[in-house]
N, C-alpha and C positions, 0 to 999 in steps of 0.2 A: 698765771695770767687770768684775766676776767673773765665771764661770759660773754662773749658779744652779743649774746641773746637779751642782754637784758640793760644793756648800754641805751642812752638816749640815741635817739634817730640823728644820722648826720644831717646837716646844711647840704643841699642840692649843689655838686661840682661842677666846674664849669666844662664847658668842651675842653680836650686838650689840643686842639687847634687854636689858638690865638695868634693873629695879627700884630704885630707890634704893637704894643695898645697905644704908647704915645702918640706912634702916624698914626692910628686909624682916627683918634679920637682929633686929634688936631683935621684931618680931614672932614670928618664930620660936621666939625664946626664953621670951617669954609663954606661947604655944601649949604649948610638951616641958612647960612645967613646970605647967600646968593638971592638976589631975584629970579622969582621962576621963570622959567624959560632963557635964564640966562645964565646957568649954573654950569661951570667951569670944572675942569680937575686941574687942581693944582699941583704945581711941585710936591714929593713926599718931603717928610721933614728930613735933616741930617741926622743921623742917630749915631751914638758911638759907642761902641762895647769894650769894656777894658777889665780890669781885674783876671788875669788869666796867663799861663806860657803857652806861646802859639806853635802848632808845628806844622807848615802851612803846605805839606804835603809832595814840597820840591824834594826831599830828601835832606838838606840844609840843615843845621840846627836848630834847635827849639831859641825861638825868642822871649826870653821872661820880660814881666812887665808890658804883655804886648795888649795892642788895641787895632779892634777892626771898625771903620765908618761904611756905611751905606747908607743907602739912599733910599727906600722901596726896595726893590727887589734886586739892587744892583750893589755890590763891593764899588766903594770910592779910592778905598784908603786900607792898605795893611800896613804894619809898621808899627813902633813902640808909643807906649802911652804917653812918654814924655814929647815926641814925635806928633801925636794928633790933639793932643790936650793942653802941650803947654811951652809948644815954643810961638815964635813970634807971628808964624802962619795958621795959628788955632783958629779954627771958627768960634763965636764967640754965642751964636744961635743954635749951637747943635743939643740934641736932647741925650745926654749922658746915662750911662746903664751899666753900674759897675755889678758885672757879675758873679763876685764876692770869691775868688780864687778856683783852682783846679786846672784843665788842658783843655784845650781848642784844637781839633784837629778839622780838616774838610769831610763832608759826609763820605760813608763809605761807598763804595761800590762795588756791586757782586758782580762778578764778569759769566758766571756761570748758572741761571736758574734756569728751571721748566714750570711755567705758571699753569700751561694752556695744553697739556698731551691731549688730557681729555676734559675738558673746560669743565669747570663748577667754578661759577663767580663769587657766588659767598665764602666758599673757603679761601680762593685764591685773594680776595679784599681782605680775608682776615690775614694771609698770610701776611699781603702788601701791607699791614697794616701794624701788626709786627715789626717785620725788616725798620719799617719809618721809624718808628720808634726806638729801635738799638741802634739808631745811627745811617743808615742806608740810605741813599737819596737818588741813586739810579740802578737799576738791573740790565744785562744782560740777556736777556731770553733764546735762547741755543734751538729754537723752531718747536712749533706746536700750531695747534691751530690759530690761526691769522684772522679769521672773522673776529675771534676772540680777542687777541692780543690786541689789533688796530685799537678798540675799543678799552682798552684798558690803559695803551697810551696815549689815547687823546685824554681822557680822563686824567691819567697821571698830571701832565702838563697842564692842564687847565685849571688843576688843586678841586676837582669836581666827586675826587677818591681821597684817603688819605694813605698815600702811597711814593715810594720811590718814582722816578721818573722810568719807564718804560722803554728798551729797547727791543727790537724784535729779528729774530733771520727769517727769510725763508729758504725751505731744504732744494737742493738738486744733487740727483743721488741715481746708482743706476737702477734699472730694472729688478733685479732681485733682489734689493733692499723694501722692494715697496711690498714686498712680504711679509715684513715685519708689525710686530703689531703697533706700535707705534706712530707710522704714517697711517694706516688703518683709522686709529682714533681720531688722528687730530684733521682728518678727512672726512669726518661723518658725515654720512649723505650725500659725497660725493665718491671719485676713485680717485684711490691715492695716487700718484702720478701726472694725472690732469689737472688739478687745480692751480691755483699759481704761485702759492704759499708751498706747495711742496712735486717737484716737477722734477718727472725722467730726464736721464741726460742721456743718448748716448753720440759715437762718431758723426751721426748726421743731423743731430739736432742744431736748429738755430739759436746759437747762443745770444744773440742780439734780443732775439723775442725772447727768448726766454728769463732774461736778465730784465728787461720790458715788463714785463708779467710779474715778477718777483718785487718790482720795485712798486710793482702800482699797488700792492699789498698796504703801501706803507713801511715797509721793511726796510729796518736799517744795513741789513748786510745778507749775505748768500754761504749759507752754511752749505760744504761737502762732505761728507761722509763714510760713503763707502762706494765701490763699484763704479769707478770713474777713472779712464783711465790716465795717466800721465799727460799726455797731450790736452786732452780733455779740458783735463783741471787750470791749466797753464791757460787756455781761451775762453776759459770761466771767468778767472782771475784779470785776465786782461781787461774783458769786455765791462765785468764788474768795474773796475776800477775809472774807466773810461765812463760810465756811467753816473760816476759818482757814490758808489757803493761799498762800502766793507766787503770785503772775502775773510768768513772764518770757518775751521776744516782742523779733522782730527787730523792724527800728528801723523798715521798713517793712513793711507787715501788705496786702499785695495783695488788694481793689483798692483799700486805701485810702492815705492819706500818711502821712508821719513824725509830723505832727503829729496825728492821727488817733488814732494808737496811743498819744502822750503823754497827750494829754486825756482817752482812758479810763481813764486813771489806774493802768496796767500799772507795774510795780513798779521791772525793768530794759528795757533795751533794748537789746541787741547788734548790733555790727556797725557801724562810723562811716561806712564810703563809699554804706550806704541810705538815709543822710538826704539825698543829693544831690540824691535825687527830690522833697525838697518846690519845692526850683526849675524845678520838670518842668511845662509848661504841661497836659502829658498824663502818667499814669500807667499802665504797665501793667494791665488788667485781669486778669490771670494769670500765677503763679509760674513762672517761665523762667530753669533757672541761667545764659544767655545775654543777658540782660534788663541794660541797659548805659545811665545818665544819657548827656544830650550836654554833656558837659564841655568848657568853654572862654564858655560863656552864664554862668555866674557864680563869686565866689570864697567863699573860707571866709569874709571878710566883710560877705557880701551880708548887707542886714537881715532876710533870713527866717529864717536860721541865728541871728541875732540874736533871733528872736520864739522860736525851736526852744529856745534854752537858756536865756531867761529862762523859759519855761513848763517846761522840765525842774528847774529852781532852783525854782522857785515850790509845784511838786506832789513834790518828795522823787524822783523820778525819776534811777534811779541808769544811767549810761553804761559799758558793758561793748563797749569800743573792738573788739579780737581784731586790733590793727592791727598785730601782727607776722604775721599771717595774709596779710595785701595785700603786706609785704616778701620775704613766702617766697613766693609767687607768683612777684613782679617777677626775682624771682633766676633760679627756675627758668624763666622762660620768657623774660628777658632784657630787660632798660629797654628797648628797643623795643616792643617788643611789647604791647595792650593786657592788663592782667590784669585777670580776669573781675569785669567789673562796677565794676571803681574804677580810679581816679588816685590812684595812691600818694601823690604831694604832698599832692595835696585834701585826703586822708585826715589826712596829717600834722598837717597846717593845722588843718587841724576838730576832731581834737582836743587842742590847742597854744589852740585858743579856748573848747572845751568847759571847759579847766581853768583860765582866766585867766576865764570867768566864774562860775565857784564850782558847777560842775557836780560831782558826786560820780561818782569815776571807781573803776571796779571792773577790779583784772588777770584779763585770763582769756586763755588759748593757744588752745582752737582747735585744736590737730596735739600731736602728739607727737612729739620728736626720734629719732631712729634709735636700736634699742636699744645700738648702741656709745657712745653718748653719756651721760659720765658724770648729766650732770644733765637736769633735764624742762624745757619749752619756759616753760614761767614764766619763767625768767631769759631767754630770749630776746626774751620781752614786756617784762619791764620794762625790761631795756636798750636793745630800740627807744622805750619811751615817754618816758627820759631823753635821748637821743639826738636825737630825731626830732620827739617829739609835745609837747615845751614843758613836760614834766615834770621837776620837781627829783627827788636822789635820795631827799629826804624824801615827797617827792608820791606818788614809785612805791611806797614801803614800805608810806604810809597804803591807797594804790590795791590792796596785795596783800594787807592786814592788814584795818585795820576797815571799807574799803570793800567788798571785797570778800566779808566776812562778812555786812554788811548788804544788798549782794545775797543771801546766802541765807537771809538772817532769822534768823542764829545771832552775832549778835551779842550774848548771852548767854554764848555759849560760846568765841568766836574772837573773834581781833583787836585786841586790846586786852591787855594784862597789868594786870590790876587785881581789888582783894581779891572774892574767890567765884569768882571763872572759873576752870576746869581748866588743870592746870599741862600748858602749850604755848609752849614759847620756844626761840630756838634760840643758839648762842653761834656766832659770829663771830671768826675769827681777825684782822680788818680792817674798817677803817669803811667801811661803806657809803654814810653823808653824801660821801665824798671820790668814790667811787666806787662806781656801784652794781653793777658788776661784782663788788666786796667781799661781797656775796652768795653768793657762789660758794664762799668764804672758810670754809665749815662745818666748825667744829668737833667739833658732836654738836647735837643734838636731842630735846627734850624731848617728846614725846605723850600726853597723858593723861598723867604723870608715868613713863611709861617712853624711857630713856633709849638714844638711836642715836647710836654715837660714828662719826664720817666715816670715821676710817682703817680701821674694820674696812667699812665695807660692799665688798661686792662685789657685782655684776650678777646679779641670778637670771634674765636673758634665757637663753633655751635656747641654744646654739650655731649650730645650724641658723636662727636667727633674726638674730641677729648677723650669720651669714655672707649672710644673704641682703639683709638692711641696709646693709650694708659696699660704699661705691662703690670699684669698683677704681683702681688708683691714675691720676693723670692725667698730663697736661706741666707740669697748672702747680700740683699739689697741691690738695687737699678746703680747706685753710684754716678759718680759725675766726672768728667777729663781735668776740671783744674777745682781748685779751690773755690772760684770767683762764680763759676757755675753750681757747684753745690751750695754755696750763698743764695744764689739767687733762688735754687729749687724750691732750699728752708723759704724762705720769704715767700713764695709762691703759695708752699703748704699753708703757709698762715693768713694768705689774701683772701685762700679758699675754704679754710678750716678741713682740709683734706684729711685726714685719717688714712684713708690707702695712703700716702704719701710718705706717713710717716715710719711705714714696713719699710719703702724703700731707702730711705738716708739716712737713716741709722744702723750699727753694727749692729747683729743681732745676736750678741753677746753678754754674757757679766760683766766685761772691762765699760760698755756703757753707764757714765753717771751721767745725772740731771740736776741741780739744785733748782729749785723753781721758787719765783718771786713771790707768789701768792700763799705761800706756807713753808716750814721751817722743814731739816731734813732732807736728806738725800734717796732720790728714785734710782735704782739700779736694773738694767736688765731690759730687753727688746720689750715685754711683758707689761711691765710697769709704765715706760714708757706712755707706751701706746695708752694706756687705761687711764694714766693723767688727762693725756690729749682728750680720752673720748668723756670725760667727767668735765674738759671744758669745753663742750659741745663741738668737738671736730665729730664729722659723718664721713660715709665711705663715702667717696664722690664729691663731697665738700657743699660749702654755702657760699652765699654772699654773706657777711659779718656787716654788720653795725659797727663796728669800730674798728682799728689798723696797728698794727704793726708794723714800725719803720725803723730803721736805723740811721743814727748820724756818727762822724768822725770815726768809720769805717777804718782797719789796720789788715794788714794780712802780711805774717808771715810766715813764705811757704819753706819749709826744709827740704822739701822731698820726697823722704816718707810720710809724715805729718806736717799740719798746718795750725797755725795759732791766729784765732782770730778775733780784735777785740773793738769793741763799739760800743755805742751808748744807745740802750733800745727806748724806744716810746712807743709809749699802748694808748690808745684813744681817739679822738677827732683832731687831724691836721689843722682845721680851723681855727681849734679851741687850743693852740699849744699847752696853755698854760693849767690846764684840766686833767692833761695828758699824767699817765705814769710814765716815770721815766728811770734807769737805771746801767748802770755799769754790764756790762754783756761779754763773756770769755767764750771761746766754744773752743773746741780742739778738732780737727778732722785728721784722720787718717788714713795712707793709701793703703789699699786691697786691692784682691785681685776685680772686683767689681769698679774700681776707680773709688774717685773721695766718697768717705763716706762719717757723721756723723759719732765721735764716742767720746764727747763730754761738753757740756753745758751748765753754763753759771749765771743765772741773772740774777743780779743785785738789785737794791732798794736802791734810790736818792731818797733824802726824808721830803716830806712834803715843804713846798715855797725854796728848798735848797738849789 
């Protein structure tokens, strides 16, 4: 490939926030041509989007040929294109947007993040910033500091951040929880306990004020915890709800059981490997993040788990698994080793049964990916829960779309693509049915009707942040969970002209080949590799490049152990297509024990004007 050292300068990009340009500019012209002081807002125009299979997040099937109308910021119309465009009720004024094939699904929604433990607003913006970009148009926020959050979801809502929309708890928990470092942080400057965003519960507290005080937070709902006891939770729940308020609450609530916390009628329930303990002849009386079932006494289908999730089917009780949380564990401290508080299997198991018995399953992360990482740990969830946890790829979409909205009670506004909900959808360059990795596949994103095209985003992580995220390289490379991820990392490497990068996603073997576009002959070897790269100006730590590398008509198939992956790469300025290099692109990836990892690459020519 070229230097980008030595490419001409790009054309200035635009934001990748754009407003529908037809309404804005048709607005605009309204506006010049008002008399002052007498300047009106007018209707938005009717816009219609088509070219696309929709899958509109009911669980239902995918509609081909489909088309969505809005209006500003409002869904009119879902339904087939021959349906808005060409039967005899077409509108005949609306402004058409054929968005040239691919999938439609509604923005995602993570039921499970922590923005705010210990507030840093530039990274948290980069993170928000991120998420919006791979799809994300509302979070969940499981309590942190509340100064903080209020402020990041008035912003979210207002389109004043470029962010998912903002949901937030505040914590009630007992006394010796507020031990923990956790309420510590997201308390600073106050004590944990007293504030209203994170408040003692015990037998004589007024749950009326104190549910009062959590709401005037701004908070969407009243997370429980630990250390509260049965009755307790039950007049939490009550009064929340009376209030107008979510109740969301791990799945075991110390010192009571799983089912404990079901029957007082709490809304969600986080966490799959806490319900082990209803098979616990004994329960903890006290929150211990050391606190460990004795697993091997029963399986995912002993009948108590059976009594657990016909009661969670029966009362609307929605399951917020977090069970790529228990696999990032297992990794980092190695399948031997216990990870804290669960049996990865168990977990799997449990919920592979939670959703074969009609349990309503809500995605939620839990962690955040390292900010090198192009996308947010959502995709990490739902591809463990098709993977691992007995979910289809339709299961995990409804699980990230309108389950996971009716965990936050904004199923109003999320989840669903249907007439009155804000325009939130995102376009897809690959089906996700096939593959839910095809997620990853983003094309742009819709939010509130402002529009985030993929290829422009870039990382607002600071560098120093990045650098300090970035594991160095190993023997046997960082590797990646699917295919579509290790695409995306290569691609990464090449935004950034990263060098450390390229230790990690390649094998670090003889079986690695290269063939490279810019001269004839085959590179072989982790070695050679690497000294291509740094001969065309890749640095440790990477640049910004003068020119781009992108891929079109993207293929991926995965076998298993290996993947075949083939596309058409272009090197140069996006603006200037027709300047660009451009060529046939093979790679091959294969699984290790470090996940996908890089061990053969072929770029070809096109001849030039071909």
């Amino acid at each position: 490939m070229p230097n980008p050292r030595v490419q001409p300068s790009l054309a200035p990009l635009g934001s990748p926030r754009a407003v529908c340009a037809a309404g804005a500019a048709a607005l605009a012209l309204v506006l010049a041509s008002a008399p002052l002081g007498a300047q009106q807002v007018t209707e938005a125009p009717l816009e219609i989007f088509h070219g696309f299979t929709l899958i509109d997040g009911s669980g239902g099937p995918p509609i081909e040929d489909a088309a969505i109308s809005v209006r500003g910021n409002s869904i009119v119309t879902v339904g087939s294109r021959r349906q808005l465009l060409s039967g005899p009720a077409a509108p005949r004024d609306a402004i058409v947007i054929n968005l040239g094939g691919g999938w439609v699904i509604p923005g995602l929604v993570d039921a499970h993040v922590h923005l705010s433990t210990t507030p840093d607003r530039a990274t948290t913006e980069a993170e928000l910033f991120r998420l919006v970009n791979a799809g994300v148009t509302a979070v969940r926020d499981m309590a942190g500091d509340a100064r903080a959050l209020a402020s990041l979801a008035r912003d979210s809502r207002l389109g004043e951040i470029d962010a998912p929309d903002v949901y937030f708890a505040a914590l009630l928990s007992g006394p010796a929880f507020m031990s923990d470092p956790r309420p510590r942080a997201a308390s600073a400057g106050e004590t944990p306990g007293e504030v209203p965003w994170i408040q003692v519960v015990t037998p004589q507290t007024d749950i009326a004020r104190a549910v009062a005080r959590a709401k005037g937070t701004y908070a969407t709902g009243i997370k429980i915890i630990a250390d509260v006891a049965p009755a307790d939770v039950a007049r939490i729940t009550e009064e929340a709800h009376r209030q107008g308020m979510r109740v969301w609450a791990h799945s075991m609530v110390v010192p009571g059981r799983p089912l404990d916390v079901i029957q007082a009628d709490v809304d969600v329930i986080s966490h799959a490997c806490d319900l082990a303990w209803e098979a616990m002849a004994e329960v903890p009386q006290r929150f211990d993040h050391d606190m460990r079932p004795r697993y091997g006494s029963f399986t995912a289908d002993s009948p108590v788990f059976t009594q657990i999730f016909n009661e969670m089917r029966s009362r609307g009780t929605i399951f917020d698994p977090t069970l790529v949380t228990y696999a990032r564990a297992e990794r980092q401290s190695g399948a031997d080793a216990p990870t804290r508080g669960c049996d990865l299997s168990f977990a799997r198991q449990l919920v592979a049964r939670a959703n074969a018995s009609g349990v309503t399953i809500a995605a939620g992360s839990d962690f955040a990916t390292p900010p090198e990482d192009p996308f947010p740990a959502l995709h990490l969830e739902l591809e463990e829960l098709v993977a691992n946890g007995g979910l289809s790829p339709m299961d995990a979409i409804v699980a990230a779309t309108r389950g996971a909205a009716r965990a936050i009670g904004a199923e109003d506004r999320h989840g669903t693509l249907a007439h009155g909900r804000p325009v939130n959808f995102v376009l897809l360059r690959q089906n996700p049915l096939e593959d839910i990795g095809n997620l990853r596949s983003v094309a742009a994103v819709w939010k509130n009707a402002v529009r985030y095209d993929r290829d422009a985003y870039r990382s607002r992580f600071q560098p120093s942040d990045v650098a300090a995220a970035t594991p160095r390289p190993s023997a046997s490379g960082a590797g990646a969970a699917t295919p579509n991820a290790l695409l995306e990392s290569w691609l990464a490497m090449w935004r950034r002209y990263d060098l450390d990068r390229v230790d990690q996603l390649f094998v670090r073997d003889d079986a690695l080949t290269y063939f490279p576009s810019d001269r004839q002959g085959l590179i072989e070897g982790i070695n050679e590799v690497r000294a291509y790269h740094a001969a065309l100006g890749f640095v440790s730590g990477g640049f910004q490049p003068q020119s781009e590398l992108w891929l079109e008509n993207v293929t991926i198939a995965d076998f298993g152990e290996s993947a075949v992956i083939g596309a058409i790469w272009y090197f140069g300025n996006r603006v200037n297509r027709q300047a660009a290099g451009r060529g046939p692109l093979t790679m091959v990836f294969t699984r290790t024990s470090a996940g996908y990892l890089i061990s053969h690459v072929n770029f070809g020519n096109y001849a030039p004007g071909a």
